[in-house]
N, C-alpha and C positions, 0 to 999 in steps of 0.2 A: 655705365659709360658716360651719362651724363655727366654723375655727381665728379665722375674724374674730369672732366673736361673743364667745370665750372672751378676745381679745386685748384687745376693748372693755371686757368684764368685769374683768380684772385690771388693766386699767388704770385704772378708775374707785377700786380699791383703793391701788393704787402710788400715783395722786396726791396725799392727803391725808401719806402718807408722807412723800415727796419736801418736801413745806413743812415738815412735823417738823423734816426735817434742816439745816433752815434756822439758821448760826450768827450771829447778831449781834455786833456790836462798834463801838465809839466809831468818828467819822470821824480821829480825833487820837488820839495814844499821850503818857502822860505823865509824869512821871520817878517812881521809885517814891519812896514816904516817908521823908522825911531826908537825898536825894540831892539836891545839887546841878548836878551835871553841870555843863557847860560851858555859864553862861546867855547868853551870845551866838551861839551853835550854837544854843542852843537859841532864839531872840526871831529870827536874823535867816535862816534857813535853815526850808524846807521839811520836810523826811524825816520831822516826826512826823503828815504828814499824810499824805505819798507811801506811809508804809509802809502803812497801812491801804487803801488805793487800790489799791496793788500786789496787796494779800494777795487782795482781790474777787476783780482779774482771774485770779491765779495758782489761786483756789480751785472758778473754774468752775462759779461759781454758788450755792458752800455756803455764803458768806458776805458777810451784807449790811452796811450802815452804817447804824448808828440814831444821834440827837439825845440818844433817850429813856436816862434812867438803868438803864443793863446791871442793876444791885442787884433794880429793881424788874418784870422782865420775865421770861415765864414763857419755859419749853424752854431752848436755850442759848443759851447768851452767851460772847464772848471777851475776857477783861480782859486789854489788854496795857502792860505799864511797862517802863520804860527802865531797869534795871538800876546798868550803868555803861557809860561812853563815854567816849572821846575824840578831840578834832577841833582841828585847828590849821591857819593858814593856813602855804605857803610848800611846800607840795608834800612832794616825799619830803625835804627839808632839813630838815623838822621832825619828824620821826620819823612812825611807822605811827600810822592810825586807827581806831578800831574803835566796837563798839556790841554790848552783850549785851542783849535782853531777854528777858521773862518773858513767858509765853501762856497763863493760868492759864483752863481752860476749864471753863464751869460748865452743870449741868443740874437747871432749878429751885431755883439759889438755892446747889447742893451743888457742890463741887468733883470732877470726875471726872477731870482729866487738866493736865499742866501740861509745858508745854517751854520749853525755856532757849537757843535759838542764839547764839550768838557769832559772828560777821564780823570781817574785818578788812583794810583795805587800806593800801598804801605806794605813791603812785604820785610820778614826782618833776614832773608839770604839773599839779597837782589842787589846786584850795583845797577849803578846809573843809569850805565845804557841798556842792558838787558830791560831796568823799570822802563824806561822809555819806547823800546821794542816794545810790548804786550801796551802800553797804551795806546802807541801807533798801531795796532791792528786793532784795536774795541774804535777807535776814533774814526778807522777806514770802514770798519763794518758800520758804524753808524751813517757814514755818511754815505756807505752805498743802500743802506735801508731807506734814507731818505730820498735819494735820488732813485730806487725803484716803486717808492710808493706814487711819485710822480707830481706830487703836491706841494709845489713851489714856492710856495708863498713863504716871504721871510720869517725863518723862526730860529728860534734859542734853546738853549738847552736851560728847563723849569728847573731840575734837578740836579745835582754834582752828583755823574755816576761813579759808584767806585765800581773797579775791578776785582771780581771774586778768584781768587785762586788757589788751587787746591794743594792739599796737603805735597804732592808730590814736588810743586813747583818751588815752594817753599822752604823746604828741606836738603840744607847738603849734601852729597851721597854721604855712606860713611866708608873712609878709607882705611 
């Protein structure tokens, strides 16, 4: 009876917490300032919306999607821009595609942590957007790994990951 009593009582503390931890961020990611990127990738493909979709589910709950201006909303918030990208129809005949962004994560307004992944994939059945989909999800899971390890401090990606994908993904059915 106790340990229930004691369990109720910390719990009624934990919960206010728990929404603390709550990170916001746009439903859409957008090129950073002065970039152009690839503006057909960008107007007729999805991935700046999947990424932030992905990152939700990948983040288990720590992050939500707001309308409202991230600038002006109090606790944290996650600004994310597209860095640099590239994406081209014709599969692997058109060289590798990738996508680096920025995840500058803020607490009341101050910068407390920011991460840089980079992706990358070469597949030789993949158009443009579909390569940019499956980078937009390794790029959301990374940065929800980041953001649930908890460990803020500005960091970059050491490494250029590529994307592994398996034979099925690869391959066009046969008609």
């Amino acid at each position: 009876m106790h340990r229930l009593l004691l369990a109720a009582w910390l719990g009624a503390f934990a919960l206010p917490a728990l929404a603390d931890d709550v990170i916001r961020t746009s439903p859409t990611i957008a090129l950073r300032e002065g970039y152009a990127g690839y503006p057909e990738f960008m107007k007729d493909c999805d991935w700046t919306a999947e990424l932030p979709a992905h990152l939700v589910e990948y983040s288990k709950g720590r992050v939500e999607l707001t309308d409202q201006d991230l600038e002006s909303l109090p606790g944290r918030t996650l600004r994310i821009r597209i860095m640099n990208m590239r994406s081209a129809d014709g599969g692997g005949f058109s060289g590798p595609k990738w996508a680096m962004i920025r995840a500058d994560l803020f607490q009341d307004g101050k910068l407390i942590g920011q991460y840089q992944p980079y992706r990358q994939t070469m597949t030789l059945f993949r158009g443009g957007c579909s390569s940019l989909s499956k980078i937009s999800d390794a790029l959301a899971a990374d940065t929800a790994a980041w953001l649930l390890r908890g460990d803020f401090r500005v960091q970059f990606a050491d490494e250029r990951n590529s994307i592994e994908i398996g034979p099925e993904e690869d391959v066009p059915p046969i008609q």
